[in-house]
N, C-alpha and C positions, 0 to 999 in steps of 0.2 A: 471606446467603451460606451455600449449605451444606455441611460440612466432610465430603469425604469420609471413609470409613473401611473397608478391605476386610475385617475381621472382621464389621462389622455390616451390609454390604452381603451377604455371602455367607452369613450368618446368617438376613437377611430373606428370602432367595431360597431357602432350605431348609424356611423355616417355610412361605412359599407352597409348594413345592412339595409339601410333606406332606400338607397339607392338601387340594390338587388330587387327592393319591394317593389320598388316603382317601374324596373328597365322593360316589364311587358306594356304598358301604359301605350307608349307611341306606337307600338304594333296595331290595336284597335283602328288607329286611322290609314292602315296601308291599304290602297285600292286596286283591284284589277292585276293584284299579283298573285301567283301559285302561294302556298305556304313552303317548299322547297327553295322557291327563287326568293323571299324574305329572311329561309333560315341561311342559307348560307351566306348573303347578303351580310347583315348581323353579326353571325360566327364570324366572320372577316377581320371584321370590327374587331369584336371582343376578343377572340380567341386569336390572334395572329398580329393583325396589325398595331393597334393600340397597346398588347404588352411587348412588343420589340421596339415600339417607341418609346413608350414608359423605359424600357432598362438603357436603351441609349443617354436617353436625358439623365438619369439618374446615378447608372452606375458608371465611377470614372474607371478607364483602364477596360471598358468590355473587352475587348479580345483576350487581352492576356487574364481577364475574370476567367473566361471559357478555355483557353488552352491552358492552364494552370487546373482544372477543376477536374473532379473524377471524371471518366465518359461513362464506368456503369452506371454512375449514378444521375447522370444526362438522360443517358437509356432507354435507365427504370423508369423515371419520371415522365419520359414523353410515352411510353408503354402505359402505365396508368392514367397518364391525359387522354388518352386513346377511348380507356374506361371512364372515366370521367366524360366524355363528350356521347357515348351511349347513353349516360346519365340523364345529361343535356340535353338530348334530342329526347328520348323517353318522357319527359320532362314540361318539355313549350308542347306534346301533343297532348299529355293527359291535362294539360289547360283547356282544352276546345271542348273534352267531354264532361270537366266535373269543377271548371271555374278554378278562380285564387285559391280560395281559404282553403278548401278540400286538397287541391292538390299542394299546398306550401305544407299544410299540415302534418299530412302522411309520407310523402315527400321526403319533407326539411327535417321533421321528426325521425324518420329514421336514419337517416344521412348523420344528424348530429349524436344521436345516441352512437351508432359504430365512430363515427370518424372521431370522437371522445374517446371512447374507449380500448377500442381497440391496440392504437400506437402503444399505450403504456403498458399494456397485458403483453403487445410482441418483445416487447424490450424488456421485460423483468422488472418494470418501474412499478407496478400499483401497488404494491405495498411500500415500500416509501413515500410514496404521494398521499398516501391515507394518514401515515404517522405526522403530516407537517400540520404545522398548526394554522384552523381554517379549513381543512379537510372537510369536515362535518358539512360546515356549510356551503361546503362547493358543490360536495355529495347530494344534498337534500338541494343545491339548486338544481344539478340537473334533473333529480328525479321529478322535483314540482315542475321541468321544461317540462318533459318526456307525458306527465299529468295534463300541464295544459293544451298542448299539442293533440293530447286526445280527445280532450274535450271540446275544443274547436274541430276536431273530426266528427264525432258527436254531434255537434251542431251541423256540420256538413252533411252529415246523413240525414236528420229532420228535415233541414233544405229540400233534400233529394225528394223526401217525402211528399212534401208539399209540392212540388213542382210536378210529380206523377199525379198529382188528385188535378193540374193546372191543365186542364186540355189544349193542345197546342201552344203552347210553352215551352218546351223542352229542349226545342234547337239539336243541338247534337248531343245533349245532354246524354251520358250513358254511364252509370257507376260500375260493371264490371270493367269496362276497358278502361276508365278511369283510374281504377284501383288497381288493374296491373299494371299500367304503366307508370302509377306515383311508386309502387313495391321497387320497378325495376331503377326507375330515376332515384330511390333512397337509399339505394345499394348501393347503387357504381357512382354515384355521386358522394360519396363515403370515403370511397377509393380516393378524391380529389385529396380529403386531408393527409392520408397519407402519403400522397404523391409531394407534397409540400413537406414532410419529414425526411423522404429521403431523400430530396435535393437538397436540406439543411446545408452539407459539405461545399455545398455551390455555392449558397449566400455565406458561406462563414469566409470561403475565399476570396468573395466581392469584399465583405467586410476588412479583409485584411488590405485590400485597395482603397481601402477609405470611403466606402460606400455609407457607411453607418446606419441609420435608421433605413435607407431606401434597400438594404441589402436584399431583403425577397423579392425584388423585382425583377429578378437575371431566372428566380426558377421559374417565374411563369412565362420565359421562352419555351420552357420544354412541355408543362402540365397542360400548358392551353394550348399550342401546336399540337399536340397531339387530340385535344380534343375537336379543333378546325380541321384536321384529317378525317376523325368520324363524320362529322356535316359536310364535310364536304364531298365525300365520298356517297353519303344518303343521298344528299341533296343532288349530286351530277347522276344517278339511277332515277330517282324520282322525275329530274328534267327531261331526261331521255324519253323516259317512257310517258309521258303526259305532255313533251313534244315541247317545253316551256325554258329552255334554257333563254330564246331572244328575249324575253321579260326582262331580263339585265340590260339594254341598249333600247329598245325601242317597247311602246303599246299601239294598243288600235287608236285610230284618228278620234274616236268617240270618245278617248280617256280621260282628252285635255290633252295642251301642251306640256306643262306644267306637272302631269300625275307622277309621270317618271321619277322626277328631280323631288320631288315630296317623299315619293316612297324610299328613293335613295337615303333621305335625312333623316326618315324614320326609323330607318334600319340604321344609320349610322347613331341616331340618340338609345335605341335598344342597348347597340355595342359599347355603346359610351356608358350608361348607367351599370351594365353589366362587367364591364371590366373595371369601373369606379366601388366596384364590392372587393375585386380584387386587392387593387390600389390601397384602400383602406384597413385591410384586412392584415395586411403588410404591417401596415404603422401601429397599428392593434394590437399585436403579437408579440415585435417586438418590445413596447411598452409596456406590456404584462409581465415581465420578467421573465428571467426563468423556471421561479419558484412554481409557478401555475398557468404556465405558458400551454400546457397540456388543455387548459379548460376553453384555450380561444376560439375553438371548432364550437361547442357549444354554446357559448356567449353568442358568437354574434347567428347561428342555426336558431338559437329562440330568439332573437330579437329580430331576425329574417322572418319568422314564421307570427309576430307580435306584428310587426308594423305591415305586414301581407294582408292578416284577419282585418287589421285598421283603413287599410287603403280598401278591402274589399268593399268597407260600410260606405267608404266616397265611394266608389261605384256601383255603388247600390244593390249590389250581390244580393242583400238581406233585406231589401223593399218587400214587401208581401209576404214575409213571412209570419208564421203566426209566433204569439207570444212569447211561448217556452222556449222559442228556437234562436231569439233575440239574445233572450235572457242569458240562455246558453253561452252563444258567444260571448257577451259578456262577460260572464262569468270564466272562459277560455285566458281570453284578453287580461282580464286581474288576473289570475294564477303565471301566467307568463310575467306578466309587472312583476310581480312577486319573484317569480324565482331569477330575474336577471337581478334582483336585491341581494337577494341571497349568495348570489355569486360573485356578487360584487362586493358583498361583506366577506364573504372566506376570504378572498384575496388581498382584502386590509389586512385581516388579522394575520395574512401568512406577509404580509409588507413590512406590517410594526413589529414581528417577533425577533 
């Protein structure tokens, strides 16, 4: 039995989320590689390897976790990893055109509002879930995310402004393709939380092996393979046709000795940080109880999209911007603060009832 606890649930959800904030950081230093040959690289990492280690270590009894456990529901899950890794890939490109903060915003923002709501609307739950007490203030946190989220978009758009009045400044900077591809990565990336409800039956059967807390570690064999199939599948068309697949084994003499084995680690700290959201996310969840275990998609989607706008300001995203634009974000930034309070209080009050 595992004992809830809302400080070490929302603790887990914060450590995930930092980490997610941060797992593009090492990419910035990768050299003299395609972007295909870094994402699949990565994907490796996070999507494949690092969670079939994670459930090895973790859950006793793997094999008979998996032959004991539904296969539709193996299936489903690697079928919606599938969409979830569309997500993904949509997702690292609309970073090249429209930066952090714009793309975790619009992104993260809508990913968290579906992947919130949705599961309890399929299931018949939302009016139970509004009756428990705390309701209210779980309600007015998301909707204050869902506010702040926009108004760090808000902010992202002044950005944009300013950077068109910036002559040669703009890099690949482009807000239509920006914006459909954070549209497309907020949808299918949506898809993920549901992917992790209906493998539930898979972690309830680790759980019954004595997994206890690590139990969601055996779904993300199926949610994240399925989404290392999408990259990997882009990513071997992309090599092909730009002729870049030896970029895994060798570079030009000009690179260094050393470039290779850099960008290797780079990509390996990407898939590290990025599957340490997972990891976390885990422990987050189930320490939320069950009573509002429905809100963990949200919880830690604003506090992804909180500590993104925060790390943007260390990378100086918002250097040269003019006044209002600052203020803005700021102003993003507190309303996010604000609503993981609010969320964090409904979940007391649904704790102490």
């Amino acid at each position: 039995m595992i004992t809830p606890s809302l400080p070490f649930g929302i603790g887990f959800h914060a450590t995930g989320a930092m980490l997610s904030a941060n797992c593009y950081g090492p990419q910035k230093y990768v050299k003299r590689w395609s972007w295909e040959t870094f994402w699949m690289t990565q994907a490796a990492w996070c999507w494949l390897l690092l969670p079939v280690a994670g459930a090895c270590l973790t859950i006793p009894h793997l094999w008979l976790v998996l032959t004991h456990s539904p296969a539709d529901r193996m299936l489903l899950a690697f079928l919606m990893g599938i969409a979830y890794g569309v997500g993904g890939t949509a997702f690292n490109i609309s970073l090249r055109y429209i930066g952090f903060s714009l793309t975790y915003s619009i992104a993260v923002g809508l990913s968290s509002i579906l992947g919130t709501l949705v599961p309890p609307l399929v299931r018949g739950q939302m009016a139970a879930i509004l009756g428990r007490p705390g309701s209210q203030w779980v309600v007015a946190g998301i909707a204050a995310g869902a506010l702040g989220i926009a108004i760090c978009g808000a902010a992202g758009r002044l950005k944009e402004r300013g950077l068109d009045a910036s002559a040669g400044e703009r890099g690949e900077f482009s807000l239509f393709k920006g914006l459909m591809l954070s549209l497309v990565a907020g949808v299918f990336s949506a898809v993920y939380g549901l992917a992790l409800e209906v493998a539930a039956p898979v972690a309830d059967v680790a759980e019954r092996y004595g997994a206890g807390i690590w139990k969601g570690n055996v779904t993300y064999i199926f949610t994240n393979a399925g989404a290392f199939l999408t990259a990997l599948l882009y990513g071997l068309y992309l090599a092909r046709r730009n002729r870049s697949i030896s970029q895994l084994v060798t570079l030009p003499e000009d690179a260094g000795p050393r470039r290779l084995a850099w960008n290797h680690l780079f990509a390996w700290m990407t898939g590290a940080l990025w599957y340490g959201q997972f990891f976390f996310y885990n422990l987050g969840h189930v320490r939320l109880g069950p009573r509002y275990a429905f809100c963990s998609w949200a919880i830690h989607m604003i506090m992804l999209v909180l500590f993104s706008n925060l790390l943007a300001v260390a990378f100086k995203e918002w250097k040269g911007c003019e006044g209002r634009t600052r203020w803005l974000i700021g102003l993003g930034i507190a309303v996010l603060g604000g609503a993981i309070i609010m969320l964090t209080y409904g979940n007391h009050l649904g704790d102490i009832s």
